[in-house]
N, C-alpha and C positions, 0 to 999 in steps of 0.2 A: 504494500500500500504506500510506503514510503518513497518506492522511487516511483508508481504514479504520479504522485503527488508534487514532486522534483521534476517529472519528466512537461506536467501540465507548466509547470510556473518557469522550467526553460524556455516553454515553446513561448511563452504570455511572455516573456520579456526577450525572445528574438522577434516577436511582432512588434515589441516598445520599441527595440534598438531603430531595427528597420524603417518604423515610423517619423523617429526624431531622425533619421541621417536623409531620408529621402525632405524631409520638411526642411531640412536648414543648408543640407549642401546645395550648390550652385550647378547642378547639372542636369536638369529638367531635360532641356537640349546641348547640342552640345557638337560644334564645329571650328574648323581650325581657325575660322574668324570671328568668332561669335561663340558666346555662352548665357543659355538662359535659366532663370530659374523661377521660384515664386514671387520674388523682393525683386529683383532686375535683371534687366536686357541688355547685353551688354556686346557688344559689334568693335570691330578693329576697322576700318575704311582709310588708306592710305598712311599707316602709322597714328592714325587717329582714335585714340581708346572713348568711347562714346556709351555712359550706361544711362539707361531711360527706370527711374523708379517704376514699381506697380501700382502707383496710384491710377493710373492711365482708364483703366478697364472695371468696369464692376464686375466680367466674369473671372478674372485672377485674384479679386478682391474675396469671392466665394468659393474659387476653389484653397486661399490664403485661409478661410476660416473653416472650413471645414478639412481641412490637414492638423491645423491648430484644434479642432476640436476633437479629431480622430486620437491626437496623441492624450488629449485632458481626458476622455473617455478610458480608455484603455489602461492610463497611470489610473483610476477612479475604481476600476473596474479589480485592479492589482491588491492594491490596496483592501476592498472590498473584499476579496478572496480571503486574503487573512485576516481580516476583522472576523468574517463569517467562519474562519477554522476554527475561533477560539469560543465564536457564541453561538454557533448553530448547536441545534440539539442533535443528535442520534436519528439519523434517517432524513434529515432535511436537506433540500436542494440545494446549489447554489446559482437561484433562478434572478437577484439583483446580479450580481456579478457576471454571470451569461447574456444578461441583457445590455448590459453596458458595454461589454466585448463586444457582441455584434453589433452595438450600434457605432461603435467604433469603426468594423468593417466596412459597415455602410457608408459612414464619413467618409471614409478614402478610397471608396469605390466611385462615388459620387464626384468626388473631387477630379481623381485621375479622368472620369467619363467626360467630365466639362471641360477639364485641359486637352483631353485628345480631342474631343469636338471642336474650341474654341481658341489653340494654340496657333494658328493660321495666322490671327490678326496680332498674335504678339510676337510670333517668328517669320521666319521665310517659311514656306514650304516646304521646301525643300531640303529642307535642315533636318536633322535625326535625331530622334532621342536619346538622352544621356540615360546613365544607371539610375539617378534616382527615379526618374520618370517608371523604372523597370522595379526599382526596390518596391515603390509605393503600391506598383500591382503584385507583388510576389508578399507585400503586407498585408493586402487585404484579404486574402484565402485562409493566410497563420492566423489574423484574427479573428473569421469567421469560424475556422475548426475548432480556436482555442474557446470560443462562448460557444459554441454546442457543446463541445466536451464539459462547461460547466453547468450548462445547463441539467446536461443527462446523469454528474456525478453526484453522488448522493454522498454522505458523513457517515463514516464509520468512527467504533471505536477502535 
C-alpha cells in the first residue's frame, strides 16, 4: 500500500513539475529567429532583438490564466491529498482531491486547445512548436490519470 501510495504522489508531482516548466519557460514556439512563449514574443530581424509583451491579445491572456490556474489546482489538489491521508476515515474516497486534479487537466487542456487554435496571430505560421508547448500536452493526460486514480482510491488502514 505504501508504495501505491508513493507511486500516486510521484506521478501528482511529475504532473506539478511539468506544469510549472511548461508555464514559465520561454519555449511555446521556438525558431532560430524567434522564441515565443506565454509573457513574450520575441523575433531577431536584422541583429534587431525585438520582444512584444502578452498584453496584446485577450486569447494569451486566457490561455496565461488558465496554465496559472492548472498549476494552483493541482498544488490544491497535493496538498488536499495529504490533508485527507491524515483525516479521512477508513473507507472514504479521495473524491475533493480527484476533482481538483482533473480540473486541473482540464485547465491545461483548455489552455494548450486555444494556443494551438489561436497561436497564428501571435507567431508566424510557420514556426514550430517548442517542448513546452509539448510538456503542457504530455501534463494534461498525468493529470487527468493522476484525479481518476484518486478519485477510484479509497483509505485503508
Amino acid at each position: 500500500m505504501l508504495l501505491l501510495l508513493l507511486g500516486i504522489v510521484i506521478l501528482h508531482i511529475a504532473a506539478l513539475v511539468l506544469l510549472f516548466v511548461s508555464t514559465i519557460v520561454s519555449a511555446w514556439v521556438v525558431n532560430p529567429t524567434s522564441s515565443s512563449d506565454l509573457w513574450t514574443n520575441c523575433t531577431t530581424i536584422n541583429a534587431d532583438y525585438k520582444c512584444d509583451p502578452a498584453n496584446s491579445g485577450v486569447w494569451i491572456q486566457a490561455v496565461q490564466a488558465l496554465m496559472i490556474l492548472s498549476i494552483i489546482f493541482s498544488f490544491l489538489s497535493l496538498l488536499l491529498f495529504f490533508c485527507q491521508l491524515f483525516t479521512l476515515q477508513k473507507g472514504g474516497r479521495f473524491f475533493l482531491t480527484g476533482a481538483f486534479q482533473i480540473l486541473a487537466s482540464l485547465f491545461v487542456m483548455s489552455g494548450a486547445i486555444i494556443y494551438t487554435v489561436m497561436n497564428g496571430e501571435w507567431v508566424h505560421p510557420s514556426e514550430s512548436f517548442g517542448f513546452c508547448y509539448i510538456l503542457a500536452w504530455v501534463a494534461f493526460p498525468l493529470a487527468l490519470i493522476s484525479g481518476l486514480i484518486y478519485v477510484i482510491l479509497r483509505k485503508r488502514e
